[in-house]
C-alpha positions as semicolon CSV with decimal commas, in nm:
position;residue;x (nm);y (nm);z (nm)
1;X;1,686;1,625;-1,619
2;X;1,796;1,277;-1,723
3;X;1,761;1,108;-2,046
4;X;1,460;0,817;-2,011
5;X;1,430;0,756;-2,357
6;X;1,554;0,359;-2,311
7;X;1,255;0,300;-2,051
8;X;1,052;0,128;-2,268
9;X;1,300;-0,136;-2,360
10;X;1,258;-0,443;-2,180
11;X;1,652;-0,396;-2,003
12;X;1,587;-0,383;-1,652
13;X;1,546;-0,002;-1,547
14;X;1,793;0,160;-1,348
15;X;1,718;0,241;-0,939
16;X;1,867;0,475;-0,672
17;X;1,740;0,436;-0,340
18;X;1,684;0,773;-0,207
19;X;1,716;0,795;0,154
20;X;1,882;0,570;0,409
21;X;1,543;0,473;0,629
22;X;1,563;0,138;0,765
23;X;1,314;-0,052;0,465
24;X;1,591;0,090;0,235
25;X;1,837;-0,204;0,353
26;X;1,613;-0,469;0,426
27;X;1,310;-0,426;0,243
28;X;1,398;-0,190;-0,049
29;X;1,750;-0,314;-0,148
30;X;1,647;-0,696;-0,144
31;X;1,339;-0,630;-0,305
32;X;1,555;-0,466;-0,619
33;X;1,818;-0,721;-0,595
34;X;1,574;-1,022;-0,630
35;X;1,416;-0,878;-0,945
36;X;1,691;-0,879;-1,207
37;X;1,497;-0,911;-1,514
38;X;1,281;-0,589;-1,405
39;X;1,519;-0,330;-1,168
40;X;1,917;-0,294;-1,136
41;X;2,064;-0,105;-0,807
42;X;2,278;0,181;-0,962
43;X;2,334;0,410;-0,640
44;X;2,194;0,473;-0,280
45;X;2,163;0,826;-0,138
46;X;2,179;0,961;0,229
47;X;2,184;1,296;0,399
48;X;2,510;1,215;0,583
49;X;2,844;1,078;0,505
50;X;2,793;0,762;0,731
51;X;2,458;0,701;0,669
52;X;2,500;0,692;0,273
53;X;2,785;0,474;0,303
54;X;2,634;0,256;0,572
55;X;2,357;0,157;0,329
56;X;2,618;0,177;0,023
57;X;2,832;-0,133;0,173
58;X;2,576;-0,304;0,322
59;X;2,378;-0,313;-0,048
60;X;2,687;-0,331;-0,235
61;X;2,650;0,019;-0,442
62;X;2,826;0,288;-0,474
63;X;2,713;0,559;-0,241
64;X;2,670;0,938;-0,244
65;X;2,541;1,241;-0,041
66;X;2,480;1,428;-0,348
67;X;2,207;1,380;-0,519
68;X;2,262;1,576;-0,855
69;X;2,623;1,394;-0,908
70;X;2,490;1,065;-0,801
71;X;2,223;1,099;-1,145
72;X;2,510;1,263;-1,322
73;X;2,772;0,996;-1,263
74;X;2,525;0,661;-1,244
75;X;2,217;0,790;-1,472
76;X;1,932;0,604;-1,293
77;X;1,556;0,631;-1,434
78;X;1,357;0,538;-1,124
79;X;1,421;0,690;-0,753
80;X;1,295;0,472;-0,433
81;X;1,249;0,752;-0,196
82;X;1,301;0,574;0,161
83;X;1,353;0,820;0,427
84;X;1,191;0,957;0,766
85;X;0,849;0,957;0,796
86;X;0,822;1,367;0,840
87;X;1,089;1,395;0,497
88;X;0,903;1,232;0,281
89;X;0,743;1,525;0,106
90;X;1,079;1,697;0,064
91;X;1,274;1,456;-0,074
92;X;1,010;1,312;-0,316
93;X;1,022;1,659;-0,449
94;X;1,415;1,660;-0,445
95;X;1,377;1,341;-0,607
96;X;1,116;1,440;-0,905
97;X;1,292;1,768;-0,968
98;X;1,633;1,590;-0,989
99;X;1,443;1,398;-1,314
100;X;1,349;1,042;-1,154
101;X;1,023;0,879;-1,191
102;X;0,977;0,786;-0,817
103;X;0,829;0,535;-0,605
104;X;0,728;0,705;-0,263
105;X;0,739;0,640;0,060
106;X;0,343;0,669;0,244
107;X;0,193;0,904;0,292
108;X;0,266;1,068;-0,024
109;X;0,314;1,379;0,147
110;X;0,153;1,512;0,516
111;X;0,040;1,772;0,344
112;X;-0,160;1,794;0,068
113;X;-0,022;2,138;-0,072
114;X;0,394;1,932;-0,065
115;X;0,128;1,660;-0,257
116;X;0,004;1,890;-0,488
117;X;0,373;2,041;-0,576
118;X;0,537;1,673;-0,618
119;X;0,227;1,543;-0,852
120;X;0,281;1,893;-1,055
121;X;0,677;1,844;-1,058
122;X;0,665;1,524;-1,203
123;X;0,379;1,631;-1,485
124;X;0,615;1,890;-1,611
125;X;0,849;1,666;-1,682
126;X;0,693;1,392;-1,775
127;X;0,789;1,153;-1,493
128;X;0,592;0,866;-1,332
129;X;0,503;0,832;-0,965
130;X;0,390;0,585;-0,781
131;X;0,298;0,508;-0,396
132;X;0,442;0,254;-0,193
133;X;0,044;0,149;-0,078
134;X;0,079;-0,177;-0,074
135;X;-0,204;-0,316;0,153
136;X;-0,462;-0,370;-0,101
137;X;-0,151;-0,570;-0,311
138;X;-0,147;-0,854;-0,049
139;X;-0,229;-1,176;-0,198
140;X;-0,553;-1,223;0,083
141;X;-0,662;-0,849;-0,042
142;X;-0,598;-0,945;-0,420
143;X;-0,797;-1,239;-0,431
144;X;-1,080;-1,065;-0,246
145;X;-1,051;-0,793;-0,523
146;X;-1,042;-1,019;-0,796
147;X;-1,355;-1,232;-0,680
148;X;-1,556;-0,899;-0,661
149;X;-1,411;-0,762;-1,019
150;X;-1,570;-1,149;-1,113
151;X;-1,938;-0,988;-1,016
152;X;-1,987;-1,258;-0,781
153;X;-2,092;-0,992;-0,520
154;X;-2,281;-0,796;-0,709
155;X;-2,228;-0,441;-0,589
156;X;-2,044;-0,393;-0,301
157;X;-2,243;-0,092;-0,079
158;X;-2,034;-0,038;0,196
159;X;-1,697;-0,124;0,308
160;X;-1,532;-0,127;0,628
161;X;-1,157;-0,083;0,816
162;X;-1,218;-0,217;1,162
163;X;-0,822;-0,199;1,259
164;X;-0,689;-0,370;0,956
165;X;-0,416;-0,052;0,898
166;X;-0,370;0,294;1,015
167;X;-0,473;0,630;0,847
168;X;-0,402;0,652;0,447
169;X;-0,361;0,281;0,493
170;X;-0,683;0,159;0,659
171;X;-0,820;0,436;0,419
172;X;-0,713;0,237;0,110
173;X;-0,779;-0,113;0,198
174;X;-1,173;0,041;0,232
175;X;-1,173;0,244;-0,065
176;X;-1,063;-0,088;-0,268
177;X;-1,372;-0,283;-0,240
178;X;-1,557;-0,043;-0,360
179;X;-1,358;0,062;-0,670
180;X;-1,076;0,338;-0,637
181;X;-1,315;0,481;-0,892
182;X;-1,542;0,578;-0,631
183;X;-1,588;0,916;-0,534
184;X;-1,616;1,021;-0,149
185;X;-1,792;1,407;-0,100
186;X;-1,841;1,417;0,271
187;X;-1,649;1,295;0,600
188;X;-1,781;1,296;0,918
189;X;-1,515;1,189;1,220
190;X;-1,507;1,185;1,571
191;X;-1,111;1,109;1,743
192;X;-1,103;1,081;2,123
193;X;-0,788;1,017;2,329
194;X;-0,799;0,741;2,645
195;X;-0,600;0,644;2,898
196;X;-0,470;0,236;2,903
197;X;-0,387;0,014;3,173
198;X;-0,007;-0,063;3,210
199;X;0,127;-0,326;2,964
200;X;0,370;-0,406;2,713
201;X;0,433;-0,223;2,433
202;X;0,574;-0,459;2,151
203;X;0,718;-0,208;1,954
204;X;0,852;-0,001;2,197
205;X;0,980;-0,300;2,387
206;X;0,861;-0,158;2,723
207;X;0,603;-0,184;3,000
208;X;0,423;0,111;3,100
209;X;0,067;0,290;3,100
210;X;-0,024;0,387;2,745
211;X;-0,233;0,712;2,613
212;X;-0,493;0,587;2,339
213;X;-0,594;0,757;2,029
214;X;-0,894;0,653;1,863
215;X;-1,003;0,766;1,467
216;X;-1,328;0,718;1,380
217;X;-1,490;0,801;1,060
218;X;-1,796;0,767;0,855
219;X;-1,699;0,830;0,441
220;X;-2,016;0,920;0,215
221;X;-1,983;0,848;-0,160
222;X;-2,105;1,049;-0,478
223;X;-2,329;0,728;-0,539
224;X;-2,475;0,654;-0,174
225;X;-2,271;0,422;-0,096
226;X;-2,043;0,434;0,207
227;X;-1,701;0,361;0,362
228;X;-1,631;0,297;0,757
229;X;-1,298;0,391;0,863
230;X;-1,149;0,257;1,271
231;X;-0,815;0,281;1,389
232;X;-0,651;0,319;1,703
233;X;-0,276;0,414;1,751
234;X;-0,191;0,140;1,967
235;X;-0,353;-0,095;1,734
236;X;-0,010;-0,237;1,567
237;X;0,122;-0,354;1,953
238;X;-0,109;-0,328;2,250
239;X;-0,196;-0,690;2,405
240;X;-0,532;-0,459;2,467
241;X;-0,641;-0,410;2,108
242;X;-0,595;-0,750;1,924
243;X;-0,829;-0,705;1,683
244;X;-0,806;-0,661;1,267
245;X;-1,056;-0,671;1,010
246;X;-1,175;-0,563;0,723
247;X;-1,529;-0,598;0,571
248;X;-1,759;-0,565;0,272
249;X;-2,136;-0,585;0,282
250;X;-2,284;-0,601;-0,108
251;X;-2,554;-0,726;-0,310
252;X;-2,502;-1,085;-0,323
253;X;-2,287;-1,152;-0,029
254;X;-2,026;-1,024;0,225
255;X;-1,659;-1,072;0,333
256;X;-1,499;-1,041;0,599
257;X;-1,137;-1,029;0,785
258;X;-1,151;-1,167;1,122
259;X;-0,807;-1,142;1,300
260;X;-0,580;-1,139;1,596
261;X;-0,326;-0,960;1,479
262;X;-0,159;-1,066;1,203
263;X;-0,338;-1,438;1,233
264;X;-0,637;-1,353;0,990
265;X;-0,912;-1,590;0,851
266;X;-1,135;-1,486;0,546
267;X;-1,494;-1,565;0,560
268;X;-1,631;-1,477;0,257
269;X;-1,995;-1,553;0,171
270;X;-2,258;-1,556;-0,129
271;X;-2,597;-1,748;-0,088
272;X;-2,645;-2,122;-0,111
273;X;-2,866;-2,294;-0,383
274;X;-3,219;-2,202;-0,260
275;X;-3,120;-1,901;-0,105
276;X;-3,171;-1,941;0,273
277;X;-2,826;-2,024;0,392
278;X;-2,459;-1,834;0,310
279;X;-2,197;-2,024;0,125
280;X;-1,858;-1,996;0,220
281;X;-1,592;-1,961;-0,020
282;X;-1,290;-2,132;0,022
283;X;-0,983;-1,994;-0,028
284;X;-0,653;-2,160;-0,079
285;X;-0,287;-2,107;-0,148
286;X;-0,095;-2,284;-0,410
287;X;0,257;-2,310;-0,364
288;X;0,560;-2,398;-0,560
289;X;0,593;-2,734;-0,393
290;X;0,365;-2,979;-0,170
291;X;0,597;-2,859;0,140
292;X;0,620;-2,491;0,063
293;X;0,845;-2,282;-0,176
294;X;0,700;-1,954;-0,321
295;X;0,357;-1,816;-0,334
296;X;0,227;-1,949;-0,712
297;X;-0,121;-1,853;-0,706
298;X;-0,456;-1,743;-0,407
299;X;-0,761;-1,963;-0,558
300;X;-1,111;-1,919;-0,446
301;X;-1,312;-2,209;-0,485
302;X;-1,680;-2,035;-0,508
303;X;-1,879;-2,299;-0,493
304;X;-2,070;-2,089;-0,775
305;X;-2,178;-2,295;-1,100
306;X;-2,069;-2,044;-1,319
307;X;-1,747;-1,931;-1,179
308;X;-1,685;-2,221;-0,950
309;X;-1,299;-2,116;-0,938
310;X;-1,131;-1,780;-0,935
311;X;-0,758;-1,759;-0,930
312;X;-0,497;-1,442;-0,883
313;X;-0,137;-1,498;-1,022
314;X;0,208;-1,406;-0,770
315;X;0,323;-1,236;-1,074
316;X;0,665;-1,274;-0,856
317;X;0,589;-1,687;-0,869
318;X;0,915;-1,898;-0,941
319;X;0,958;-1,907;-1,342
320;X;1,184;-2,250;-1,264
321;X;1,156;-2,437;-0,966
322;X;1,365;-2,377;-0,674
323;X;1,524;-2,034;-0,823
324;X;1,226;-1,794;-0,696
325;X;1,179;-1,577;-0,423
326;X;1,006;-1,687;-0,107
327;X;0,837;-1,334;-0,034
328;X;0,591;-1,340;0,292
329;X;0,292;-1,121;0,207
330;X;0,406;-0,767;0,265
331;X;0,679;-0,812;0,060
332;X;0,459;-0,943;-0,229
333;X;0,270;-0,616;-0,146
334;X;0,613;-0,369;-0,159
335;X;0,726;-0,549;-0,487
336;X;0,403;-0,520;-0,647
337;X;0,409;-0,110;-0,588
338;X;0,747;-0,103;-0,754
339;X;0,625;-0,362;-1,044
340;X;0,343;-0,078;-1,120
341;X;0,611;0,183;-1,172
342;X;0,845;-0,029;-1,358
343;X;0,509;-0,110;-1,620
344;X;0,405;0,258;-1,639
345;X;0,784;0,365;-1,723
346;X;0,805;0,137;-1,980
347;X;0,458;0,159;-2,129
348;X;0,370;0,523;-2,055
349;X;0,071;0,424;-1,888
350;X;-0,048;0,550;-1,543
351;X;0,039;0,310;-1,230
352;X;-0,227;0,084;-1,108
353;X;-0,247;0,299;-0,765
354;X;-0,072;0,615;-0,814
355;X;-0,025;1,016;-0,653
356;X;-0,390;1,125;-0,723
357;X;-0,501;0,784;-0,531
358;X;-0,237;0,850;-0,245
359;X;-0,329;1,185;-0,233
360;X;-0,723;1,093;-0,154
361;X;-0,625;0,867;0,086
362;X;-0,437;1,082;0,274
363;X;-0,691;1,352;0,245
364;X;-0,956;1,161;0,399
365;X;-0,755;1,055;0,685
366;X;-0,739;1,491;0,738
367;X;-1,096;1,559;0,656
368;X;-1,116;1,280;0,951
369;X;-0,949;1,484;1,198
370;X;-1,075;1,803;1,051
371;X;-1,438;1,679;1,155
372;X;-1,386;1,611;1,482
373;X;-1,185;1,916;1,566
374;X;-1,503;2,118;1,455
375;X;-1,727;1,891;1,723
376;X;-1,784;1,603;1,477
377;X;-1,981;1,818;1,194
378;X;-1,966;1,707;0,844
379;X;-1,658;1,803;0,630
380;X;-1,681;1,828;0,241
381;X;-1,438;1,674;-0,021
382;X;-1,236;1,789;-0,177
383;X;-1,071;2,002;0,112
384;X;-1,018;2,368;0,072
385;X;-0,616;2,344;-0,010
């Protein structure tokens, strides 16, 4: 196992990129690259000879198929595990054992016994992971969780994904209104397949008639409170399912996401003076200049006496202008994830999201599926592993 006793200086921590998926070359490696203060890009890994060295010269590292001579010979501290979907268990695994504090790739794992055996890994050795789960990181999601953390909801008592992401990612964006500190205990879930009408896939890049499935669950909390969980697997590129939300219904007020794909509005509501009308809170986007340039800041003007402004920070805004990043939301969301790690490396704290959360989130999605295979009765948490 490496050496990570420099990880709590403030030198920028050194990365492999493990795996030579496609978000390793145009997500992963830009990501790093743009973020010199925080990360350097020491090596890239692949399977194959021209894979490794595909990504190698395209990211300008050196390259290796190897993984214990590429820590040997380049000594990073943190591992980006980017592969195929169905690898990522095994090679966050190969990654933890070979010393790294990792960033994975979601799901965590498929299963939740390769989970288990990468979150025990990386406790004997005192490593950090974290999840690439970066849905609830958007700035639209961040100001929403900041403006409930304010108490200007009240409570939040039940929380919805209608669409807004599939499986361990819908999952997430629900669980974080109410507080990853909430604790689900039962799952009910029904999943049906259907048949479509021809049309174009957008992904696929093709016309054709389309088989549906559709995950529906209903998430009970140790508290009585309750999460709603819709997806269907066409959701991301069908012409015939446009629709993405997400929803909160609490004390003092509501929110919700009402979009057409990725063209969302917020409506977000508490009650007017006098209590017989809702008041909308407006949200708005600062940027670095009046015609664009980086994200600097969401700000939610409440319209609340008290808290009439609430404000969440790009902590990747421009430090001088014209020399930032111009990150679209997702990739706000992706640096964000690796930002976590980076702090809990250096600190020795725990990640703001982390395996145990990515493990849950994943585990619903199964307890999900598990329901309905056993006609739609109730399944308890945790699962029998």
């Amino acid at each position: 196992m490496m050496n990570n006793s420099n990880a709590s200086s403030n030198s920028p921590l050194r990365v492999a990129i493990i795996g030579t998926a496609r978000r390793s070359d145009y997500l992963y490696g830009p990501i790093v690259k743009a973020l010199p203060h925080e990360v350097e890009l020491v090596a890239v890994w692949g399977r194959s000879v021209n894979s490794a060295q595909r990504l190698g010269e395209s990211l300008g590292a050196p390259w290796y198929t190897d993984l214990e001579q590429l820590v040997r010979e380049t000594a990073p501290q943190i591992g980006i595990v980017s592969v195929n979907y169905n690898a990522n268990g095994q090679v966050g695994l190969m990654a933890v054992e070979a010393g790294l504090h990792v960033l994975l790739e979601t799901p965590i794992a498929h299963d939740l016994h390769e989970a288990d055996a990468i979150i025990a890994a990386a406790a004997a050795r005192g490593l950090q992971i974290e999840v690439a789960e970066q849905f609830h990181r958007r700035p639209l999601e961040q100001i929403k969780l900041k403006l409930i953390e304010a108490g200007l909801f009240g409570r939040v008592y039940s929380s919805f994904n209608d669409f807004a992401g599939h499986g361990y990612h819908g999952v997430s964006v629900m669980r974080a209104y109410l507080g990853f500190d909430a604790v689900p205990t039962q799952v009910t879930g029904a999943v049906r397949q259907y048949e479509l009408a021809s049309h174009w896939s957008r992904i696929g890049d093709k016309m054709g008639e389309r088989s549906e499935t559709q995950e529906h669950g209903l998430i009970d909390f140790a508290d009585g409170r309750l999460g709603v969980f819709h997806w269907t697997n066409v959701g991301y590129d069908s012409p015939l399912r446009w629709w993405r939300s997400s929803r909160f219904l609490a004390e003092k007020g509501m929110g919700i996401t009402v979009g057409v794909g990725l063209e969302v509005q917020e409506r977000l509501s508490l009650l007017a003076p006098g209590g017989e009308a809702p008041q909308f809170i407006t949200l708005e986007r600062r940027w670095e200049r009046v015609d664009g340039g980086g994200l600097i800041a969401m700000v939610a003007h409440t319209g609340d006496p008290e808290q009439p402004i609430v404000r969440w920070d790009n902590p990747f805004r421009p430090a001088k202008q014209g020399h930032g990043v111009q990150w679209h939301d997702d990739e706000i969301g992706v640096a964000g994830c690796l930002l976590s790690l980076v702090n809990a490396v250096r600190s020795g704290g725990d990640p703001t999201y982390g395996p145990y959360q990515a493990r849950l989130d994943q585990e619903i999605i199964l307890a999900i599926r598990q329901s309905s295979a056993e006609g739609g009765q109730p399944v308890k948490l945790p699962l029998a592993v």
